[in-house]
C-alpha positions in Angstrom: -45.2 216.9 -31.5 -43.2 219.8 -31.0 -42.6 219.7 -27.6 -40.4 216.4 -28.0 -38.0 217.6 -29.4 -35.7 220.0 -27.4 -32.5 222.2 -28.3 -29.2 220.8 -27.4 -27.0 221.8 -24.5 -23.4 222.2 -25.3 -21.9 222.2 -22.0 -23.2 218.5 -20.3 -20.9 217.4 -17.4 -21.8 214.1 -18.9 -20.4 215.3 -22.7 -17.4 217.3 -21.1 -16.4 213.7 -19.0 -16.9 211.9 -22.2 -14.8 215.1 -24.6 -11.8 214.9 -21.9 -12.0 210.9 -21.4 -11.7 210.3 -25.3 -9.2 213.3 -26.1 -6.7 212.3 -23.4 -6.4 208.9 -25.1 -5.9 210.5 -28.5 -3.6 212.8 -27.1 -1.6 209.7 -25.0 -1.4 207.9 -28.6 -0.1 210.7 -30.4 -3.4 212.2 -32.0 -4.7 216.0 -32.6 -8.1 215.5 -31.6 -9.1 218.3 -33.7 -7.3 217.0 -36.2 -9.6 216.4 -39.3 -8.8 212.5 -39.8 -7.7 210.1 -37.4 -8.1 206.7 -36.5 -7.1 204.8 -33.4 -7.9 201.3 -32.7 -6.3 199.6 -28.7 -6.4 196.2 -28.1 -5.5 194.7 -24.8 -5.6 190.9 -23.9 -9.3 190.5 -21.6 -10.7 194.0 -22.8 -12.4 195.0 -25.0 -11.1 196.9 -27.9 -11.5 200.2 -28.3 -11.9 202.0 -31.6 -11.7 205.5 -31.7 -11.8 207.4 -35.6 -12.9 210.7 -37.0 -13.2 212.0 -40.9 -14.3 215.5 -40.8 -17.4 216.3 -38.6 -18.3 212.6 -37.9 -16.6 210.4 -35.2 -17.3 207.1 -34.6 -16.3 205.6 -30.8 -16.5 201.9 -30.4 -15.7 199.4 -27.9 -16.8 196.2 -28.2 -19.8 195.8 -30.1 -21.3 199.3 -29.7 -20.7 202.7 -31.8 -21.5 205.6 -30.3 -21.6 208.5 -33.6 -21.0 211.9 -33.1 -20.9 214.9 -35.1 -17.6 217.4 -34.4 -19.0 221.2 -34.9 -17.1 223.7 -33.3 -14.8 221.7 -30.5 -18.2 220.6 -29.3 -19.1 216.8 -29.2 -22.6 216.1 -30.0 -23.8 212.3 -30.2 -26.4 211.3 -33.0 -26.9 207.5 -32.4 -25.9 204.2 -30.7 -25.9 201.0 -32.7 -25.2 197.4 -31.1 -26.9 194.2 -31.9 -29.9 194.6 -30.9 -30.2 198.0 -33.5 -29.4 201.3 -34.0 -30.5 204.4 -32.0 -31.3 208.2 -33.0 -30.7 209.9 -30.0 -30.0 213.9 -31.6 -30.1 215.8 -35.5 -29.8 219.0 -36.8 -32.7 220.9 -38.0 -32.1 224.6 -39.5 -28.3 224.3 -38.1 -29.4 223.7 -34.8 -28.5 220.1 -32.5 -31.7 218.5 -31.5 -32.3 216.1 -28.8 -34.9 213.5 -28.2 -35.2 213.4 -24.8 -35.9 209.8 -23.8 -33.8 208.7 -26.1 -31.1 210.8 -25.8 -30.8 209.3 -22.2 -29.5 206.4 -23.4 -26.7 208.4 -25.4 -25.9 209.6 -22.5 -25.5 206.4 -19.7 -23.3 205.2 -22.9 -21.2 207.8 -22.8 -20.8 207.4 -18.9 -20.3 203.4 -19.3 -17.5 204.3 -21.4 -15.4 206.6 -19.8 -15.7 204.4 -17.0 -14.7 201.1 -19.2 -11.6 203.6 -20.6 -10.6 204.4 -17.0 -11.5 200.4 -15.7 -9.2 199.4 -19.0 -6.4 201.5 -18.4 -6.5 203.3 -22.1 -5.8 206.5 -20.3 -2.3 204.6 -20.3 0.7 205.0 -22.8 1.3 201.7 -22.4 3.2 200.0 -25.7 3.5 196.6 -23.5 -0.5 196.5 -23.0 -2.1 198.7 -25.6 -1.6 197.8 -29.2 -2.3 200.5 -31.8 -3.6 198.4 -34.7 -4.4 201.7 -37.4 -2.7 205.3 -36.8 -3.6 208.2 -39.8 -3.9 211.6 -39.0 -4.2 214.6 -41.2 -4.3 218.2 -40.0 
C-alpha cells in the first residue's frame, strides 16, 4: 500500500501550462492571483462559462459542469479533485505537510487541466474582451 501513493512534483509542465493559462485571465480581468479572495465568473454566448474563485488556500476552477479544486501553498498549484456528473475524484492530499499523489488517478487531474487551457485558449478568455466576455461576480481582497 505504500507504494501507491507518491510525493508530489511541484514543477509539472502540465501544472505550470495550467498556473500561467488561469493567472493570465485573472490578471486580463483585473485580479491578483495571489490575492487571498477572488472570484471571477466569464460568460460568452456558445461557450461554456468559466468560473474561476479562490478563498485562502482553496481554488475552485470550473467550466461547464466540471470543478477542478486546488489547494494554493506557496505560489504552487496543487489539484485535490475533479467533480462532474458522473462524481467526484481524489486525485492528491496532504499527509504530514507533504502533497500526495495517487498516481492513476492523478492522471486524470492532469488531462483536465490540459483540456482546459486548451478550452481557455479555443474560448478566447485569454481576451480583455468587454463585448464578448461578461464578468458576472468580481471580489478581491489582498
Amino acid at each position: 500500500m505504500n507504494n501507491i501513493f507518491i510525493l508530489l512534483n511541484p514543477v509539472s509542465n502540465m501544472r505550470k501550462l495550467f498556473m500561467q493559462a488561469i493567472s493570465e485571465v485573472l490578471k486580463r480581468h483585473g485580479i491578483d492571483p495571489s490575492a487571498d479572495t477572488y472570484y471571477l465568473e466569464l460568460r460568452m454566448p456558445s461557450h461554456e462559462n468559466f468560473t474561476v474563485g479562490k478563498v485562502g488556500e482553496q481554488i475552485l476552477v470550473k467550466i461547464g459542469d466540471t470543478v477542478l479544486a486546488l489547494d494554493y501553498n506557496q505560489g504552487n498549484w496543487f489539484p485535490i479533485s475533479i467533480e462532474n456528473k458522473l462524481g467526484k475524484t481524489i486525485c492528491s492530499f496532504i499527509e504530514n505537510g507533504n502533497h500526495m499523489i495517487i498516481p492513476f488517478r492523478f492522471k486524470r487531474c492532469m488531462l483536465f487541466q490540459g483540456m482546459l487551457v486548451k478550452k481557455i485558449r479555443e474560448q478566447n478568455y485569454l481576451e480583455n474582451d468587454e463585448k464578448q466576455n461578461t464578468v458576472k461576480g468580481f471580489e478581491t481582497q489582498t
